[in-house]
Z-matrix of the N, CA and C atoms (Angstrom, degrees):
N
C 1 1.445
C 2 1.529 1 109.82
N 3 1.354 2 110.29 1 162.03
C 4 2.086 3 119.16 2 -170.94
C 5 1.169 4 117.79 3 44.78
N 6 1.857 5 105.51 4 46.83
C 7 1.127 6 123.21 5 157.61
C 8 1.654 7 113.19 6 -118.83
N 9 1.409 8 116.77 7 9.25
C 10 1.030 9 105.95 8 -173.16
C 11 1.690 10 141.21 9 -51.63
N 12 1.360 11 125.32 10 -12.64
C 13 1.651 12 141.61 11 141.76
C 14 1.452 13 109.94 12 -22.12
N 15 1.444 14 109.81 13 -47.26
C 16 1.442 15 128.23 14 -163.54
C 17 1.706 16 113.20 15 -72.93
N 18 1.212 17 107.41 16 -38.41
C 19 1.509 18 130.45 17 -172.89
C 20 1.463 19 110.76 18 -75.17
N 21 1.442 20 93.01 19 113.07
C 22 1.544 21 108.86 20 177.31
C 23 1.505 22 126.67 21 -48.84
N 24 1.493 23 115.94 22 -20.02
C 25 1.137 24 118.70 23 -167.53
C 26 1.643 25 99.72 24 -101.17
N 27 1.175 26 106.21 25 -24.45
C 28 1.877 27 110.15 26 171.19
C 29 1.440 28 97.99 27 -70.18
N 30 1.181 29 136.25 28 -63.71
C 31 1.778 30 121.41 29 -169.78
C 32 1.606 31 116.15 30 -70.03
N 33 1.592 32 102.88 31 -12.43
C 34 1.568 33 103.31 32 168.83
C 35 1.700 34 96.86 33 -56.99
N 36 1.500 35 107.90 34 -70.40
C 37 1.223 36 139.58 35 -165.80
C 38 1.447 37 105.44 36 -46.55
N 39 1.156 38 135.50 37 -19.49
C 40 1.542 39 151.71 38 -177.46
C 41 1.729 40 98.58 39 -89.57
N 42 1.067 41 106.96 40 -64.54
C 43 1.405 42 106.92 41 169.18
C 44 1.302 43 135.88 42 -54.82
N 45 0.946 44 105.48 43 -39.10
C 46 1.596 45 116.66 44 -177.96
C 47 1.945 46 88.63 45 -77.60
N 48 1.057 47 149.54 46 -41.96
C 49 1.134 48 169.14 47 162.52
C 50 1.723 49 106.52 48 -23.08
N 51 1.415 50 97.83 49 -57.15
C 52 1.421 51 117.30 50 -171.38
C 53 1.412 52 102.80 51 -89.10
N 54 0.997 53 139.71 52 -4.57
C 55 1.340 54 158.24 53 -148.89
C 56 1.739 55 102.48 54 -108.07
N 57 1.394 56 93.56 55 -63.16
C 58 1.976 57 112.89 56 159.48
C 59 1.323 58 114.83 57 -48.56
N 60 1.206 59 90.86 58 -71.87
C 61 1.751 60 84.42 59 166.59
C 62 1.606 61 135.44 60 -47.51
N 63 0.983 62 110.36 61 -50.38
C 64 1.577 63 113.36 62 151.00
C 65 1.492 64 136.96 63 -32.03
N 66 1.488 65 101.51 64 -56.29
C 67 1.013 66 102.68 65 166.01
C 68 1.335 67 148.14 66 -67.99
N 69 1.802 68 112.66 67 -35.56
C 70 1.436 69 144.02 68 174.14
C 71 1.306 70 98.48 69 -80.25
N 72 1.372 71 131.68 70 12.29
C 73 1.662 72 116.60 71 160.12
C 74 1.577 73 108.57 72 -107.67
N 75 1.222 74 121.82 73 19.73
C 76 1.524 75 138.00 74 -171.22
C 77 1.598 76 96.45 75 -123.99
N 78 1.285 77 99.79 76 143.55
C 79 1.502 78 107.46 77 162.83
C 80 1.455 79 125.36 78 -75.85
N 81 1.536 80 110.32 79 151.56
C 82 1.551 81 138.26 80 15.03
C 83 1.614 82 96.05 81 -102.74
N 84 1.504 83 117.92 82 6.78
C 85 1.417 84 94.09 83 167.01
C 86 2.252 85 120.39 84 -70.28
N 87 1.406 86 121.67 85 -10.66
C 88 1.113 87 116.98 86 -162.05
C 89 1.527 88 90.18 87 -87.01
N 90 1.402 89 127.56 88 -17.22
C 91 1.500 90 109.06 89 169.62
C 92 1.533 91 122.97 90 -107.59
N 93 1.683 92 115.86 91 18.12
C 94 1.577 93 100.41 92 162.50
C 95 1.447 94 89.91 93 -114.88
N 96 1.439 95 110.37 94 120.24
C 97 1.335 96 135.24 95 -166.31
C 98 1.823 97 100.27 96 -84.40
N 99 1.362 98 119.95 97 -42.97
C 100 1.320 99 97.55 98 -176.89
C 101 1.800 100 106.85 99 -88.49
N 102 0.810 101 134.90 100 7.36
C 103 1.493 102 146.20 101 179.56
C 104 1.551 103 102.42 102 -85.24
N 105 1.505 104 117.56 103 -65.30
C 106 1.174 105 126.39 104 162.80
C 107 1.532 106 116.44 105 -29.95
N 108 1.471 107 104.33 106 -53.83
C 109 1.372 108 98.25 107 -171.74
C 110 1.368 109 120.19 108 -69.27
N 111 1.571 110 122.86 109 -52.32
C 112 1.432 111 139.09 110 167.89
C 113 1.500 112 112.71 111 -20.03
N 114 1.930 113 98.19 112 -57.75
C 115 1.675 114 98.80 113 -169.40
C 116 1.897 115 111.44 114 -67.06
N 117 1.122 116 106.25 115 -49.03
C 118 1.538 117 116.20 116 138.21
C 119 1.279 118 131.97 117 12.08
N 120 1.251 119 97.50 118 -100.33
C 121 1.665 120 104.23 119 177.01
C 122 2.009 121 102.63 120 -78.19
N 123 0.739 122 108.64 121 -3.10
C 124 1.914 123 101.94 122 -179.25
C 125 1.676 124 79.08 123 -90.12
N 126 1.180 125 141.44 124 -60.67
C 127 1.527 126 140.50 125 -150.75
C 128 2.338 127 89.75 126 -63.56
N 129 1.418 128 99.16 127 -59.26
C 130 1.263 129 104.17 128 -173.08
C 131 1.327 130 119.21 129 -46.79
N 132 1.506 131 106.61 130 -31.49
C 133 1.655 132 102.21 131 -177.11
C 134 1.306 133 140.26 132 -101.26
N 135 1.586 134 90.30 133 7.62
C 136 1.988 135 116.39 134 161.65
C 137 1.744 136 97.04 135 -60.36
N 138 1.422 137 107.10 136 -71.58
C 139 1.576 138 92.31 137 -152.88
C 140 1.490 139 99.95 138 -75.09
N 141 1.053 140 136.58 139 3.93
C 142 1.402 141 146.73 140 -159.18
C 143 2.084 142 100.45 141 -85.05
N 144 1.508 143 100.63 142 -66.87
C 145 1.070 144 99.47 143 170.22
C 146 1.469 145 125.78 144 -83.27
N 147 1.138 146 120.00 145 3.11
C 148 1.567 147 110.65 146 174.20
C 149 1.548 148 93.26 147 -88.33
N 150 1.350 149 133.43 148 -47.81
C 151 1.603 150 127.80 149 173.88
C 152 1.838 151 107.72 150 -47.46
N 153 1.407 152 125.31 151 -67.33
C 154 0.964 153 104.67 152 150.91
C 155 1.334 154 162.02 153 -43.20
N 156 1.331 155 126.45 154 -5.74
C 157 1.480 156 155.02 155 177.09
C 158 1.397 157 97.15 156 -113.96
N 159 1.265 158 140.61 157 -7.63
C 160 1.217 159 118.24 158 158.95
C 161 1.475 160 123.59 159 -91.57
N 162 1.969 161 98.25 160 -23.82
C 163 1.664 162 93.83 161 -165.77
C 164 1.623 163 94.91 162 -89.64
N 165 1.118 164 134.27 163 17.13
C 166 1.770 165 142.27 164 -179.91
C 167 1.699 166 89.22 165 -63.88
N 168 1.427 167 96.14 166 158.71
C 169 1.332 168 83.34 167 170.87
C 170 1.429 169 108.88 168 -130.52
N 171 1.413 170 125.10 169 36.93
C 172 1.290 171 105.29 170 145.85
C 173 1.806 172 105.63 171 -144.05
N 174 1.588 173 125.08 172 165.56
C 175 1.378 174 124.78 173 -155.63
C 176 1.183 175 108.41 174 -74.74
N 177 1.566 176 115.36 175 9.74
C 178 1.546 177 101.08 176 -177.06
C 179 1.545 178 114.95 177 -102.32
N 180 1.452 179 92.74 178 -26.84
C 181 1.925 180 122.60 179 153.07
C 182 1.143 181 104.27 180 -45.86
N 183 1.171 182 118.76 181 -75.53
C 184 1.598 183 123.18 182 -172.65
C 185 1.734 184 109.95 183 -44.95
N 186 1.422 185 126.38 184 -42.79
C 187 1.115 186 103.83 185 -155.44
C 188 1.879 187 103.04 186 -102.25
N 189 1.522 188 106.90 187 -1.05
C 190 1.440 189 104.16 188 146.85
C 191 1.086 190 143.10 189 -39.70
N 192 1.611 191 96.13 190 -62.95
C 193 1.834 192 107.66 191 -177.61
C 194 1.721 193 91.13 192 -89.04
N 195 1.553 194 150.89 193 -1.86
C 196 0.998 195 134.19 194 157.33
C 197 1.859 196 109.39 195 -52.13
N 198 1.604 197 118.71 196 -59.41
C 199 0.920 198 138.68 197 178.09
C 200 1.431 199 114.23 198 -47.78
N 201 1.743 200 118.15 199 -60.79
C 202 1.605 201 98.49 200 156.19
C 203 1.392 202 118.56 201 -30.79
N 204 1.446 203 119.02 202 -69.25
C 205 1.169 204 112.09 203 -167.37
C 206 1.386 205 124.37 204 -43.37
N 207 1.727 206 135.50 205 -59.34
C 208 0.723 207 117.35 206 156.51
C 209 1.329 208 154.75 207 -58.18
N 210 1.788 209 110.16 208 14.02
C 211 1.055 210 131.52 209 157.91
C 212 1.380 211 111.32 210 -72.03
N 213 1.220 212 118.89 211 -34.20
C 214 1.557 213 108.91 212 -154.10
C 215 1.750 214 89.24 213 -94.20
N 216 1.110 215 105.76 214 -33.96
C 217 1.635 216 109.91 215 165.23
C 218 1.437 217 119.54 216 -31.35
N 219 1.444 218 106.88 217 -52.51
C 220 1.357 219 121.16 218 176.14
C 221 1.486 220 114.76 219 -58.31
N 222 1.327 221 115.32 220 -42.26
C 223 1.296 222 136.88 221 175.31
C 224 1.417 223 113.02 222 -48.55
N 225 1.668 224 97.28 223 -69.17
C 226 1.654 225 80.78 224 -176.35
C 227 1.509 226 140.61 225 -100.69
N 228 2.088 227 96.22 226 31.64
C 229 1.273 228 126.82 227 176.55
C 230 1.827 229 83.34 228 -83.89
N 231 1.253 230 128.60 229 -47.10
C 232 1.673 231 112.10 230 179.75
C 233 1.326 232 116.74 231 -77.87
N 234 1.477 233 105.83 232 -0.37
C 235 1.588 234 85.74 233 -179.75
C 236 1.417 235 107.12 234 -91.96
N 237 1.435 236 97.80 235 -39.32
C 238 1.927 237 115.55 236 166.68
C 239 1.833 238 112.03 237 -26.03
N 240 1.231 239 100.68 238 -60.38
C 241 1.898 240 104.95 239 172.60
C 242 0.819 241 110.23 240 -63.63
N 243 1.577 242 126.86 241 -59.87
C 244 1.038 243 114.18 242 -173.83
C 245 1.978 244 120.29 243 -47.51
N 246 1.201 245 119.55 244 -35.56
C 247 1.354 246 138.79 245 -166.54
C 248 1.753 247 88.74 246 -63.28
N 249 1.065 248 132.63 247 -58.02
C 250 1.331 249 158.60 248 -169.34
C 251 1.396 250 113.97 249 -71.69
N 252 1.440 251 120.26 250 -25.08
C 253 1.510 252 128.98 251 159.04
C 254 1.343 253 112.76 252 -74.41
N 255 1.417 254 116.00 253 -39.30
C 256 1.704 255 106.02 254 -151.31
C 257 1.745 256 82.80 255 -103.66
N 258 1.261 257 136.94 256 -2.95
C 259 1.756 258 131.54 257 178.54
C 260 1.321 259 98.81 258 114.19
N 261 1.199 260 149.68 259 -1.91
C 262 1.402 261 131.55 260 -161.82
C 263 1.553 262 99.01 261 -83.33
N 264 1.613 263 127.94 262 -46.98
C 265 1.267 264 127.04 263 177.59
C 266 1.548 265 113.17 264 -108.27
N 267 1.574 266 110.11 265 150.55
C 268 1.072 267 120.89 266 -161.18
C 269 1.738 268 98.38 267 -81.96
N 270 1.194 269 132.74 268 158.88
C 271 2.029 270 124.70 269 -174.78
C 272 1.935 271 87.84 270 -49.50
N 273 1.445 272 96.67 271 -67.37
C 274 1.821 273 98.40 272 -157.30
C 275 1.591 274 115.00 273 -60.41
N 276 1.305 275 120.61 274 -30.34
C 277 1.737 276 118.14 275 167.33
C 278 1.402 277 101.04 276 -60.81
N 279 1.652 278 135.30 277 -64.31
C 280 1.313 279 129.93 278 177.68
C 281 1.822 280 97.99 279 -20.13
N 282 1.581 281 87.60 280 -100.21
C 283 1.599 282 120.45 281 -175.86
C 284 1.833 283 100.01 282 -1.85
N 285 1.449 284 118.07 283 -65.75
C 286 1.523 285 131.60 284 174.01
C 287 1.330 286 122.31 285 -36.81
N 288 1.347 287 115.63 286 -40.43
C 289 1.461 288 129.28 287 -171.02
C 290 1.980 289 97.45 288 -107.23
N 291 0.924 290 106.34 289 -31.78
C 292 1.444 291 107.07 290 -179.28
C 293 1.726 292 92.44 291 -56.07
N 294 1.905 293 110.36 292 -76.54
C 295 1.289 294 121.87 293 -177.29
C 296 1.799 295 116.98 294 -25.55
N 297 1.366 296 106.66 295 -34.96
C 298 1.707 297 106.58 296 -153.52
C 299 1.678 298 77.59 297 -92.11
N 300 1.417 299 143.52 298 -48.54
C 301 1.291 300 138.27 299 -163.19
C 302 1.515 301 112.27 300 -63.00
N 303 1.669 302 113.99 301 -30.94
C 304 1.458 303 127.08 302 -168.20
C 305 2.005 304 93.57 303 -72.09
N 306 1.487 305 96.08 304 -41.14
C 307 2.006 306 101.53 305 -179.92
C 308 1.395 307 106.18 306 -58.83
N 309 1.432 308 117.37 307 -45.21
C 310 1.307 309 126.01 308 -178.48
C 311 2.090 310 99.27 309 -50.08
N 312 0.749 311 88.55 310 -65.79
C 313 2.040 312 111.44 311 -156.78
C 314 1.681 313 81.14 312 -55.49
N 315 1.380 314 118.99 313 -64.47
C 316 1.720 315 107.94 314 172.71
C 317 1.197 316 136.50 315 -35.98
N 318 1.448 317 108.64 316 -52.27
C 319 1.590 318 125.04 317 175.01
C 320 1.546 319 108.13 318 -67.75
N 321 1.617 320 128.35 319 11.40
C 322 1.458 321 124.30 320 174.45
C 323 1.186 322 113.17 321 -121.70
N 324 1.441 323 104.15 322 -12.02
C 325 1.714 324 107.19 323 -177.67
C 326 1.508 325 118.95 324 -50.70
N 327 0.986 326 154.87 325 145.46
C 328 1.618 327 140.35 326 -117.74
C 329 1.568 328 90.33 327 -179.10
């Protein structure tokens, strides 16, 4: 434990992170402001709680905020479609970020 830097599924989770961000500064996601935000903080709080759930110090801590995490995983696998229903994402950009979030949500299963 309080190695989380180290953990493959945190720099997935960083990436895919930066990835959101990337995208929601492009239109028409940079003008629906609360949409933007949602996908946002669901993207922010994957690597958020696996860093936190690692520096806990005992495994039952850890696999709490693991479990957030792959909650929010879940999260912004619906926001991803959803983004992709209403035009904001193209099927194959979704599909890309969907794929890397589904590795994420795997690599936590506990």
């Amino acid at each position: 434990m309080g190695k989380f830097k180290d953990l493959r599924v945190w720099a997935d989770a960083m990436d895919l992170t930066a990835e959101i961000y990337r995208i929601t500064q492009l239109a028409p996601f940079n003008k629906d402001y609360a949409f933007l935000n949602q996908i946002r903080r669901a993207a922010v709080s994957i690597p958020s709680n696996i860093a936190e759930g690692d520096e806990r110090g005992t495994n039952r801590e850890a696999v709490h905020f693991f479990n957030i995490a792959k909650g929010s995983a879940a999260e912004l696998i619906t926001q991803l479609n959803i983004a992709c229903r209403i035009g904001y994402l193209e099927t194959g950009e979704m599909e890309t970020l969907e794929n890397l979030a589904e590795k994420i949500r795997a690599s936590l299963k506990i």
